[in-house]
C-alpha positions as CSV (number, residue, x, y, z in Angstrom):
1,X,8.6,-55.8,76.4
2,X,10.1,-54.3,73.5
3,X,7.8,-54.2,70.6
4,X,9.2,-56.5,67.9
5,X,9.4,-55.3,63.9
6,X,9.2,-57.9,61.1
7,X,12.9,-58.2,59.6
8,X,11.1,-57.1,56.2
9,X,10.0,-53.7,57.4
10,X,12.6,-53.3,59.8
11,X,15.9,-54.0,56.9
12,X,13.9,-52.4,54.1
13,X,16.5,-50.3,52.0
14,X,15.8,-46.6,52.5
15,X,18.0,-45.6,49.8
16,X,19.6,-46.7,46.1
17,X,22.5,-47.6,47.2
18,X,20.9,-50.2,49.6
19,X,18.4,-51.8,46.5
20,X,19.0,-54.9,46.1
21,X,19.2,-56.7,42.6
22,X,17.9,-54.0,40.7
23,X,21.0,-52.1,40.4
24,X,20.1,-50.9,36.8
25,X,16.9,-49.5,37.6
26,X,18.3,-47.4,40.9
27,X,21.5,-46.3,38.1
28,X,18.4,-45.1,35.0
29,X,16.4,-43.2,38.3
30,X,19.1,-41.5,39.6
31,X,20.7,-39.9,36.4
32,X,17.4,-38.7,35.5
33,X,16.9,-36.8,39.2
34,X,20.5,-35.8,38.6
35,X,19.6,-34.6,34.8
36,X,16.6,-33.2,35.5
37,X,14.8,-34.9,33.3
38,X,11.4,-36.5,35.8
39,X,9.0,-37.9,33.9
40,X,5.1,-37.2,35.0
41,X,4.2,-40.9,35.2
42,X,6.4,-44.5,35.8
43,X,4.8,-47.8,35.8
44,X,7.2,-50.4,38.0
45,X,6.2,-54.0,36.7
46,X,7.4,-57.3,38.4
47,X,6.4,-60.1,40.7
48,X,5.9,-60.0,44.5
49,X,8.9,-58.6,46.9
50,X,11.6,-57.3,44.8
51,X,11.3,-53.8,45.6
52,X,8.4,-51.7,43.3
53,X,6.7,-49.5,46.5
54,X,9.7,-49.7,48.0
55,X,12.0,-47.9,44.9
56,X,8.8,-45.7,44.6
57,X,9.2,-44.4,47.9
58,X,13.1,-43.9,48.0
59,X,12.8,-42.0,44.5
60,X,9.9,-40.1,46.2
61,X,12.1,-39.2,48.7
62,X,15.3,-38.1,46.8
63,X,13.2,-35.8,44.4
64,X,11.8,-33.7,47.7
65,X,15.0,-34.0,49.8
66,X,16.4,-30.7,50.4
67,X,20.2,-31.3,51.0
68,X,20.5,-34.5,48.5
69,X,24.7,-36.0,48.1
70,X,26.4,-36.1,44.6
71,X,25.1,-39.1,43.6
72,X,21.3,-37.8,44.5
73,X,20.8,-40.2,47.4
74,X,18.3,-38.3,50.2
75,X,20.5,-37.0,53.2
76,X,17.6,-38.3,55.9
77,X,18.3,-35.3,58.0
78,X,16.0,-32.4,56.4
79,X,13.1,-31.6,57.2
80,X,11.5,-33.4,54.3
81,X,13.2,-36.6,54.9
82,X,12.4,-36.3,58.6
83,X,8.7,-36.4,57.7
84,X,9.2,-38.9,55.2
85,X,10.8,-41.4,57.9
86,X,7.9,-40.0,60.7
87,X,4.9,-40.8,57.9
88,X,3.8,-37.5,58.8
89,X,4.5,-36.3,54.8
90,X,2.4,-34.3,52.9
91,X,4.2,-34.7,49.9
92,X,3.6,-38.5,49.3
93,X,0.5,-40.2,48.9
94,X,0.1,-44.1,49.0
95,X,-2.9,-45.2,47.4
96,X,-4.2,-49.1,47.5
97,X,-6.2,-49.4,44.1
98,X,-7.3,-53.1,45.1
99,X,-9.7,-51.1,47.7
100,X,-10.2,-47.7,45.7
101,X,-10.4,-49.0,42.5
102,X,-13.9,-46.8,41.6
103,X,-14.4,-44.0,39.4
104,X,-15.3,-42.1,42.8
105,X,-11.9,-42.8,44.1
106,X,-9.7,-41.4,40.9
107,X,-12.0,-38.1,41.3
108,X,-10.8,-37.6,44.6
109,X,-7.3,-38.1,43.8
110,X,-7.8,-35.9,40.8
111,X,-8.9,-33.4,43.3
112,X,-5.9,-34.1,46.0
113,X,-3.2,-33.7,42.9
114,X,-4.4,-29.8,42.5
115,X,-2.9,-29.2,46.2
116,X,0.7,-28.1,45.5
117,X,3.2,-28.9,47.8
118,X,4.0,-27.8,51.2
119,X,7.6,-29.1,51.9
120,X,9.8,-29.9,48.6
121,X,8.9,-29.5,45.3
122,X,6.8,-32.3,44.0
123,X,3.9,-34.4,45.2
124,X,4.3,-38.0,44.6
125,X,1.1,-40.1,44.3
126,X,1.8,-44.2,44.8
127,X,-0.5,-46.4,43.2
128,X,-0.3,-50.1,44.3
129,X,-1.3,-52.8,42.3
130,X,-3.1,-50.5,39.7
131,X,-4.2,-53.4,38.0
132,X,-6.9,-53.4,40.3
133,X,-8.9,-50.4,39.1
134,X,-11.8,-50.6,36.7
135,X,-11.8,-49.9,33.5
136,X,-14.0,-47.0,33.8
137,X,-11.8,-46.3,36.2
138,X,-8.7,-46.4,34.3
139,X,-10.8,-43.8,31.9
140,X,-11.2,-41.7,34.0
141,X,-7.8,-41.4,35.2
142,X,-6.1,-40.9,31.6
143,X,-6.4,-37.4,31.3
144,X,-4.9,-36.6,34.5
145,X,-2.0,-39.2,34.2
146,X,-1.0,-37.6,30.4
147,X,-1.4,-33.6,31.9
148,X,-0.9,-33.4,35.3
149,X,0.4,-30.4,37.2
150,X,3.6,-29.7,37.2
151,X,4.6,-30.6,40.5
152,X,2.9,-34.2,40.3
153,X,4.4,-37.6,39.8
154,X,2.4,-40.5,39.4
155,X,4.3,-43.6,40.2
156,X,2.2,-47.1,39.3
157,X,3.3,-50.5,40.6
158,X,1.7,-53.6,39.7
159,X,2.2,-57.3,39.7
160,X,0.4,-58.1,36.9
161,X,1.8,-55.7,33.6
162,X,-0.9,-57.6,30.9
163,X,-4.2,-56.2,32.4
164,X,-2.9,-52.6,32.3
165,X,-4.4,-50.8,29.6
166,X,-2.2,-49.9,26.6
167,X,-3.7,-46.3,26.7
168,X,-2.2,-46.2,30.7
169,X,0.9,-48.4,29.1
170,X,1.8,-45.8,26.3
171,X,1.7,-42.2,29.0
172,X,4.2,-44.1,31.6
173,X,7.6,-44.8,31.8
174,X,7.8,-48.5,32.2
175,X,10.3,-50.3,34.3
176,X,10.8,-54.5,35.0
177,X,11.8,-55.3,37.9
178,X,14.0,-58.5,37.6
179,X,13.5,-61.8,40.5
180,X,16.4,-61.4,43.2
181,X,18.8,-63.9,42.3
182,X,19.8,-66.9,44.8
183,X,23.2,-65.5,45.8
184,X,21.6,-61.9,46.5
185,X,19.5,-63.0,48.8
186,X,22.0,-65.6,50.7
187,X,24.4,-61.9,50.9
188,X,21.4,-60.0,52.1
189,X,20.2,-62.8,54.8
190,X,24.3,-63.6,55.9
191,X,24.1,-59.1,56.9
192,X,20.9,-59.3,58.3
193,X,21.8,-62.6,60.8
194,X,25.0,-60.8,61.9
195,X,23.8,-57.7,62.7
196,X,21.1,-60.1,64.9
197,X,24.0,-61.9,66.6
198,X,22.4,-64.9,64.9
199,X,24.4,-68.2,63.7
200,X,23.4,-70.0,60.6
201,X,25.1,-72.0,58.3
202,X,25.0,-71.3,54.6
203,X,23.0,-74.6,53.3
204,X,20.3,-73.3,55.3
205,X,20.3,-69.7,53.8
206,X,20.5,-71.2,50.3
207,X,17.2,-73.5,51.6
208,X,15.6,-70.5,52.3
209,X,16.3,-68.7,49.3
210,X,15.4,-71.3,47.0
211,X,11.8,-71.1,48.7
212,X,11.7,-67.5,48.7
213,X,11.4,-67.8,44.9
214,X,12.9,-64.4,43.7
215,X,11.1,-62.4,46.4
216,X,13.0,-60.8,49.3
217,X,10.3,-60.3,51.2
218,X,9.4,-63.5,51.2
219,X,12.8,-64.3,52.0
220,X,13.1,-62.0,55.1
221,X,9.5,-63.5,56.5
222,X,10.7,-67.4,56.0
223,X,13.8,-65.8,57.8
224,X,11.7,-64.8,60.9
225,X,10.1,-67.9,61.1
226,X,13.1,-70.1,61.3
227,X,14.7,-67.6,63.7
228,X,11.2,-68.4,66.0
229,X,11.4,-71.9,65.7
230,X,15.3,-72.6,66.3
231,X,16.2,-69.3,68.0
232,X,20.1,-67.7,67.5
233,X,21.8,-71.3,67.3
234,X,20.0,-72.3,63.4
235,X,20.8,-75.8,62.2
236,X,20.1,-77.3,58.5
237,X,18.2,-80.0,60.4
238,X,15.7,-77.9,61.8
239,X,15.5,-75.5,58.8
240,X,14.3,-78.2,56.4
241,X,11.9,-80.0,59.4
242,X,10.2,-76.2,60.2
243,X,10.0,-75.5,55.8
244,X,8.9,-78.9,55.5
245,X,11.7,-79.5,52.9
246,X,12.5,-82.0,51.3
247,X,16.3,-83.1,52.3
248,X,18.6,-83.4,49.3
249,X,20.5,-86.3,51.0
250,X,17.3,-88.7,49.5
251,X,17.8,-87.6,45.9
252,X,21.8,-88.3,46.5
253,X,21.0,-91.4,48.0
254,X,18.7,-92.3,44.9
255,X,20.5,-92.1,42.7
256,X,23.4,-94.1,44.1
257,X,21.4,-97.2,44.9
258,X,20.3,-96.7,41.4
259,X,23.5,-97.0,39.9
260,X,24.6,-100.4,42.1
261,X,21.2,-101.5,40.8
262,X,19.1,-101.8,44.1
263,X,15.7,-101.0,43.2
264,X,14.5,-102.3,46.3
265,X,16.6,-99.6,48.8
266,X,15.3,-97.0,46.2
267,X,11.3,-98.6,47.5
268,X,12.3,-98.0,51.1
269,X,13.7,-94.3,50.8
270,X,10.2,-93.4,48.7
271,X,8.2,-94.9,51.4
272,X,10.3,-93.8,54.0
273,X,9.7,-89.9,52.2
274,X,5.9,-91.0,52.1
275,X,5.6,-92.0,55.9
276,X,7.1,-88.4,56.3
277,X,4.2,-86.9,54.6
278,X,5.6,-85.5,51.8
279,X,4.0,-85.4,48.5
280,X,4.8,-88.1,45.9
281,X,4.4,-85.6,42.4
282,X,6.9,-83.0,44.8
283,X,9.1,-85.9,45.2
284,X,9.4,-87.3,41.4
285,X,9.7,-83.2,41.0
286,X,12.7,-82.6,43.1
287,X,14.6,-86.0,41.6
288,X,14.2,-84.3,37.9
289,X,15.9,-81.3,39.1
290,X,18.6,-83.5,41.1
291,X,19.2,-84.9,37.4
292,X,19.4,-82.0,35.8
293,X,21.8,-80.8,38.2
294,X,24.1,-83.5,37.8
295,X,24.1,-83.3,33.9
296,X,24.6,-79.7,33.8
297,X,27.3,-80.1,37.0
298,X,29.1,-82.3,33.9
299,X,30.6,-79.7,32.5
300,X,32.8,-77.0,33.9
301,X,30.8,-74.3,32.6
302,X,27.3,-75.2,33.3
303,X,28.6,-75.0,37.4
304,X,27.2,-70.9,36.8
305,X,23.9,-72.2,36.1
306,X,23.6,-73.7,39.7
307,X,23.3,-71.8,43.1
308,X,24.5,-73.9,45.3
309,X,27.1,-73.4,48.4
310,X,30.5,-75.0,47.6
311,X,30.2,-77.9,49.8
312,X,27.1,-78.9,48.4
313,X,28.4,-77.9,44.6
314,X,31.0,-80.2,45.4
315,X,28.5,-83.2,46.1
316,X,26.8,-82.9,43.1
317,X,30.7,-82.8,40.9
318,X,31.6,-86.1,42.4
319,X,28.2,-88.1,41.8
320,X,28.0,-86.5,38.2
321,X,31.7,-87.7,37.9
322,X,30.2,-91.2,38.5
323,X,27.2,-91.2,36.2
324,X,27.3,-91.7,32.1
325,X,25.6,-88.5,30.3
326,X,23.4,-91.7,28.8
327,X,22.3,-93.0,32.4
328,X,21.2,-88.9,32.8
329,X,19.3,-88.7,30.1
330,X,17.2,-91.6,30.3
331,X,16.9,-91.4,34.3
332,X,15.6,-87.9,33.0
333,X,13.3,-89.2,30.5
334,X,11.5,-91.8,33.1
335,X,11.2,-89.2,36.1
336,X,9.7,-86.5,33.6
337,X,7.1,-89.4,31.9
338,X,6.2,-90.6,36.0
339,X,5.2,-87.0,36.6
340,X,3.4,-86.5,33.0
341,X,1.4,-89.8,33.9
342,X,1.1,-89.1,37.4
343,X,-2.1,-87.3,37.6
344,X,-4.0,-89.7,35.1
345,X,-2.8,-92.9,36.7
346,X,-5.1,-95.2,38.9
347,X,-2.1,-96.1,41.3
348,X,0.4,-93.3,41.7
349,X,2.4,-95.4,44.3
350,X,2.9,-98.3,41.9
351,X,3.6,-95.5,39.1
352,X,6.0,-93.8,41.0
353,X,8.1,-97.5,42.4
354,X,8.1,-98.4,38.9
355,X,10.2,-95.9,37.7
356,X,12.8,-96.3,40.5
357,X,12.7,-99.7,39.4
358,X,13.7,-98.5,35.7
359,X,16.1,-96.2,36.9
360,X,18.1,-98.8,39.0
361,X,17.9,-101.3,35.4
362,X,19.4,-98.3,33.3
363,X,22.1,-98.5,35.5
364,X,22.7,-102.0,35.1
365,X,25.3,-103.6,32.4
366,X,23.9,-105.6,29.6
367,X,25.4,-108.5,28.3
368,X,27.4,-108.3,25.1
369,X,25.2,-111.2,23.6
370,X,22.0,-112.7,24.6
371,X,21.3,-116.4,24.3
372,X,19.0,-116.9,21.3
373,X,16.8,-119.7,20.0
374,X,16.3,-120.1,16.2
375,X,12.8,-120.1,15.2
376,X,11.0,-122.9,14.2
377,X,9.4,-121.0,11.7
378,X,11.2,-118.2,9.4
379,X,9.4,-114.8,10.3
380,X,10.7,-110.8,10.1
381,X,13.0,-109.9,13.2
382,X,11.3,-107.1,15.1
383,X,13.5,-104.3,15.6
384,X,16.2,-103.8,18.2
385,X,18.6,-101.5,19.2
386,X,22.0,-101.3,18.5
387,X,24.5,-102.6,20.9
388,X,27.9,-103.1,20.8
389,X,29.4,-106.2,22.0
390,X,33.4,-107.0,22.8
391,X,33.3,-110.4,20.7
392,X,32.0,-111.1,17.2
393,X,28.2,-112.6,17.7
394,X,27.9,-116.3,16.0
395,X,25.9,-116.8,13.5
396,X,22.1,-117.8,14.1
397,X,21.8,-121.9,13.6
398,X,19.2,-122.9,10.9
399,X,15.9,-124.7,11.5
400,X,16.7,-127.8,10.0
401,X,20.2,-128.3,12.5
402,X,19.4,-129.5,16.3
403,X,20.3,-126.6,19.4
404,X,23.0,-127.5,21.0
405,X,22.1,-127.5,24.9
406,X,24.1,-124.9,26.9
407,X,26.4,-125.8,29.9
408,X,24.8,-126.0,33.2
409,X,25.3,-122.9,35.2
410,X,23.2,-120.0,37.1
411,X,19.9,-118.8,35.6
412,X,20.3,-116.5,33.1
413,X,17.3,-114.4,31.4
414,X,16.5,-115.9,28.3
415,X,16.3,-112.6,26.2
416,X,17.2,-108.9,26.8
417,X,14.3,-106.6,26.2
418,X,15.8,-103.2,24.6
419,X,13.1,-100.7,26.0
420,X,13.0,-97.3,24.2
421,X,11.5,-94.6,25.5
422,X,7.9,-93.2,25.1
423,X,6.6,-91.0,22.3
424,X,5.1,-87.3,22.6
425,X,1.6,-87.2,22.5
426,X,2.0,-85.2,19.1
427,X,4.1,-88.2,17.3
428,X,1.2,-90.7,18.1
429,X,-1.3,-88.7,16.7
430,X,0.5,-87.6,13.6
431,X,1.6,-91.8,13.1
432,X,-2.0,-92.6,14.0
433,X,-3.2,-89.8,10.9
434,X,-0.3,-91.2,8.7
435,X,-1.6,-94.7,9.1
436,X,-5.3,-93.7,8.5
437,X,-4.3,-92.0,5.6
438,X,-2.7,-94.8,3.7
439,X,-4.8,-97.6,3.3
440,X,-1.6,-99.5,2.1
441,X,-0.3,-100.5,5.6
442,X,-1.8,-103.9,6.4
443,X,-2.0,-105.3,10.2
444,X,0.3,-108.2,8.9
445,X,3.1,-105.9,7.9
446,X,3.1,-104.4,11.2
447,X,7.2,-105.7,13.4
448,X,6.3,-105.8,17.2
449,X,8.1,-103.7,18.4
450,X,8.8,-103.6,22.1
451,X,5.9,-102.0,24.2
452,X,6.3,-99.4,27.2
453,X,4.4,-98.4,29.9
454,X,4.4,-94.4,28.7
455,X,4.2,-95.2,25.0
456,X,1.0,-97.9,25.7
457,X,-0.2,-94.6,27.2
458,X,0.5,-92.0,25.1
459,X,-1.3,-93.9,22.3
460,X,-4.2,-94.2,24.6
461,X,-4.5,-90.4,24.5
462,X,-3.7,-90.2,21.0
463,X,-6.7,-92.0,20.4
464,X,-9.1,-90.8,22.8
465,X,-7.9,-87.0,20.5
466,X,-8.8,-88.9,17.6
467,X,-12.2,-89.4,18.2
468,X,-13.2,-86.4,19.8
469,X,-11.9,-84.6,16.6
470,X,-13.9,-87.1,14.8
471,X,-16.9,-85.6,16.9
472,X,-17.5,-89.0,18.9
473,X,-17.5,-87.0,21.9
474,X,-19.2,-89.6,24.1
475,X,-15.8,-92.0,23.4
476,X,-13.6,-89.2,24.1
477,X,-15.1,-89.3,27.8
478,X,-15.8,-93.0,28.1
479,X,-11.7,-93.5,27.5
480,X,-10.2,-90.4,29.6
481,X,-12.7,-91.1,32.9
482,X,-10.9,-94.2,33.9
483,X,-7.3,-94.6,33.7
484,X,-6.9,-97.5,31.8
485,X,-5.4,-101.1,33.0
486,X,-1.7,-102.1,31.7
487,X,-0.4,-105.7,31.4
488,X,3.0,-105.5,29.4
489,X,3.4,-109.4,30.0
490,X,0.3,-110.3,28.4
491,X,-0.1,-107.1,25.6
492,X,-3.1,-106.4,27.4
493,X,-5.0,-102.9,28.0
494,X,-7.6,-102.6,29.9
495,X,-10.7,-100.6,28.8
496,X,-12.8,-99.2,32.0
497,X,-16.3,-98.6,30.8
498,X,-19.3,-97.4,33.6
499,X,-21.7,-100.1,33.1
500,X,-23.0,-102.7,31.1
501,X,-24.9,-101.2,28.2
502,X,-21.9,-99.1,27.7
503,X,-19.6,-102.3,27.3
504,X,-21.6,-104.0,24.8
505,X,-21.8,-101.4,22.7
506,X,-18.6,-100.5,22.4
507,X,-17.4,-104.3,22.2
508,X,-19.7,-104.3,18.6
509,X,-19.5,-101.2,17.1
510,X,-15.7,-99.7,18.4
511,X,-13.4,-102.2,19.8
512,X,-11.8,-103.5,17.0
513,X,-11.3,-100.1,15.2
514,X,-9.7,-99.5,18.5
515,X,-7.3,-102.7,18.6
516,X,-6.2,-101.9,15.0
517,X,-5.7,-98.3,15.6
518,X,-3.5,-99.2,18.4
519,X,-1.6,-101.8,16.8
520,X,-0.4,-99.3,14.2
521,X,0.2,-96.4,16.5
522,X,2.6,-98.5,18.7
523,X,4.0,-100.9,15.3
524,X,2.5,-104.1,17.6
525,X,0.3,-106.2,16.7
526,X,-0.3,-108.3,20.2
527,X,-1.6,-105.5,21.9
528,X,-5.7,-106.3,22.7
529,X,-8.1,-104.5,24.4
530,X,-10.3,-106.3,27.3
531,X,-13.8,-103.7,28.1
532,X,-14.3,-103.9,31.8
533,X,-17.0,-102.5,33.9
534,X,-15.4,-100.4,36.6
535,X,-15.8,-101.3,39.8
536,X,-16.1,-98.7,42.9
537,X,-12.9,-99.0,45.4
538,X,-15.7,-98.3,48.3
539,X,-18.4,-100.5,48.0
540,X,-17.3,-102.9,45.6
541,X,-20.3,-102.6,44.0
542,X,-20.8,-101.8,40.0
543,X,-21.1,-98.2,39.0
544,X,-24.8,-97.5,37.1
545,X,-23.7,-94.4,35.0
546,X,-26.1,-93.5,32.3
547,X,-24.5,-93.8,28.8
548,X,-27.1,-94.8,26.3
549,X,-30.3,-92.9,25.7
550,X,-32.5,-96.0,27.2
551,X,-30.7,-95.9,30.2
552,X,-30.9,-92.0,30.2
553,X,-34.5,-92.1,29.8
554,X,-35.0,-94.9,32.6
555,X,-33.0,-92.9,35.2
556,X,-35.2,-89.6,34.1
557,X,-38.4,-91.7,35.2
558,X,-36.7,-93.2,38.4
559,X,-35.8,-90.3,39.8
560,X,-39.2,-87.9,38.7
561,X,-42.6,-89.5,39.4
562,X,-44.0,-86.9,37.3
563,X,-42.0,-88.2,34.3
564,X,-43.7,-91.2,34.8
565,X,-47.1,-90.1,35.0
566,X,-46.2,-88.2,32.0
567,X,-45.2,-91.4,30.4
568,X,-48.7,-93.4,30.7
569,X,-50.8,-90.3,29.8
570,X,-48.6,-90.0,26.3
571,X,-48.6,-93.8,26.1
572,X,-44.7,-94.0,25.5
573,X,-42.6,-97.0,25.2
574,X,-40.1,-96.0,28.0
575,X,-39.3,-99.7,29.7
């Protein structure tokens, strides 16, 4: 059985010609071998797969090859190339510093670089991920790296440029190796299949590429895996099913229910993508990025800011054709709030169906005018938005005149709720330190405006801030370990507190500086605040969480018998 090579190591360019995506870096290394002009030390800096040892060895090679073309690429047919291909090369030395990262090591490699050369003229010493060494280390390595002999070349690669020391930093040329675009890699895998005599389609390359992130490597090792699992015939189908990725028929499919307004088709794609077993935060993720490709795909010129194969590019033109830049932006602004709140929310599911829900409202036309009642009592009008209707709105009828009824006809909502969107976490606090500044600002004064699921939350946090920088650290925690209960019907916020003791207190001391701050932050003043002891989803049962120093002092006793023995011998009043 013939002994099978990874596609990485077996397709890995050999010379600068065959670099890939780093064509600026291969041009500034050969003009200096062509020049003359080699530097003693280079430092190659860039994430994983984009070609660092792999540029190292190919320049090591062109320096020591002894018949090198015009443009200074190695001929791979003397003998020094010959023993650079057999790894039987005396002239370059590969050195892992995550495993000989001592001083002990950079003495012996002080002591190899003394050796001249036995074939070629230099001796190249590759240091991988040289982040790796110590600091002593390092140290101990700097006077070598600044005066070396004259036939050694140090060449340092490393993934991570911030931990290298500046006095390394400032004795190295320093080069930044750029992320392999999209389309690179599709070219790269597209030679690779066809020299394989393998068939793949082009939405599948791009898949792979995409989850190669910038790494070609990467790329070439999801490559082999999908070439195991489907064999020479590869289908889209059985790409995304083997990458467990995440088909982008659903987010097309999304976003046209939400436009004709069904919510409830939107529910059964989500939990048929649930029952799949992918991840909800990946899928609210994946649906920002749809929308941000269709409001980019708006414009002519925002198509180069997409890699995307031309059938698919075409897709995304059509939908974007049917969708308003305002339905976008505010489908944008409820997928990127879901995945803010995500993490902090007590049901992610009901967080997540929500927002479908809101996306498939944007979509649907308001009325010109809603039917309004006048008030039995004259008050300020809250706040609304501005919206423009075909036909000149009548006048609102005075108290002391009778309603006249409407014509029977279908149910129609009695009043259109204009929802804006939430505030940043840094406008509540800044209106919440406005408001607390001026004591002029009375509860009274205060128009309701409309309330919000992400702006009843964003205040939440805004407060919670507020008291830990007041140094009420204890309220700061009692307000962020529970994710508090919302009820935009009733104006109601739910306070989850860990037991009983804990409740009361707040109740007399804190909950109506609470309600007030609220009411000010979000410019409402229905919003209350009910303290609830949190209940455990296991047992049912009430949680018994220390808060006050009684109860501290109690549990201390429960739990140590010698605590309590010390307790009767000092006579305390611990109860």
């Amino acid at each position: 059985m013939e002994q099978f090579i990874v596609s990485a190591r077996k397709y890995r360019p050999d010379t600068f010609e065959s670099l890939i995506g780093q064509e600026n870096i291969a041009r500034t290394l050969k003009n200096s071998i062509l020049r003359g002009q080699l530097a003693h030390a280079y430092l190659f800096c860039g994430p994983r797969g984009v070609g660092k040892t792999t540029t190292a060895r190919i320049f090591a090679k062109s320096i020591n090859c002894l018949n090198p073309g015009s443009d200074m690429e190695p001929c791979g047919k003397c003998e020094s190339c010959l023993s650079f291909a057999e790894g039987r090369s005396y002239c370059i030395h590969e050195l892992d510093a995550a495993s000989n990262n001592s001083v002990d090591d950079i003495r012996n490699l002080t002591d190899m670089v003394r050796i001249p050369p036995q074939v070629g003229k230099y001796s190249v010493y590759i240091i991988d991920e040289v982040h790796m060494l110590s600091s002593a280390a390092f140290n101990a390595f700097l006077k070598t790296l600044e005066e070396p002999p004259a036939h050694a070349i140090f060449i340092l690669a490393t993934t991570e440029k911030h931990k290298i020391l500046p006095t390394i930093l400032s004795r190295c040329q320093t080069f930044d190796f750029n992320r392999i675009s999209v389309p690179d890699i599709v070219r790269n895998l597209t030679d690779i299949a066809s020299k394989e005599g393998i068939t793949i389609d082009n939405e599948s390359l791009h898949v792979i590429a995409v989850k190669a992130d910038g790494a070609m490597r990467d790329a070439l090792t999801i490559f082999d895996q999908i070439v195991a699992f489907c064999g020479k015939e590869i289908k889209y189908d059985d790409v995304i099913r083997d990458l467990n990725v995440l088909d982008y028929e659903y987010y097309f499919k999304i976003v046209d229910y939400s436009l004709s307004g069904d919510y409830m088709s939107s529910l059964l794609i989500f939990d048929e993508i649930l029952a799949k077993g992918f991840n909800a935060l990946y899928f609210v993720s994946g649906l920002s990025s749809h929308l941000r490709d269709l409001l980019v795909c708006r414009n002519s010129q925002g198509s180069a800011l997409l890699s995307l194969p031309p059938s698919l590019m075409e897709r995304y033109r059509e939908q974007a054709g049917r969708c308003s830049a305002q339905f976008i932006f505010s489908s944008l602004n409820i997928t990127m709030g879901c995945e803010a709140a995500y993490r902090q929310s007590g049901n992610q599911r009901l967080l997540i169906e929500f927002a479908l829900m809101r996306l498939a409202e944007k979509a649907l036309p308001q009325p010109a005018a809603a039917q309004t009642q006048a008030p039995a009592t004259p008050a300020k009008p809250a706040p609304t938005a501005q919206v423009q209707a075909p036909e000149p709105v009548p006048a609102p009828v005075p108290a002391s005149e009778p309603v006249p009824e409407p014509a029977p006809g279908p149910a129609r909502p009695a009043r259109v709720e204009n929802r804006i969107p939430g505030l940043s976490l840094k406008d509540m606090m800044n209106r919440a330190k406005e408001y607390e500044a001026s004591g002029k600002d009375s509860i009274e004064s205060i128009a309701d405006e409309p309330l919000t699921f992400e702006g009843i939350m964003n205040a939440w946090q805004s407060l919670a801030e507020s008291w830990k920088a007041a140094g009420k650290g204890s309220m700061y925690m009692a307000m962020t370990l529970h994710s508090p209960g919302i009820d935009l019907d009733s104006a109601t916020l739910t306070f989850y507190v860990s037991n009983a003791s804990q409740q009361d207190f707040i109740r007399e001391k804190n909950l109506s500086k609470m309600e007030a701050s609220l009411r000010r932050i979000l410019k409402n003043r229905t919003i209350k605040i009910d303290v609830r002891i949190y209940e455990s989803e296991d047992s049912g049962t009430k949680t018994a969480v220390p808060y006050m120093p009684t109860d501290k002092a109690r549990f201390l006793v429960s739990k140590k018998p010698e605590l309590n023995e010390l307790v009767k011998d000092l006579d305390l009043d611990v109860k």
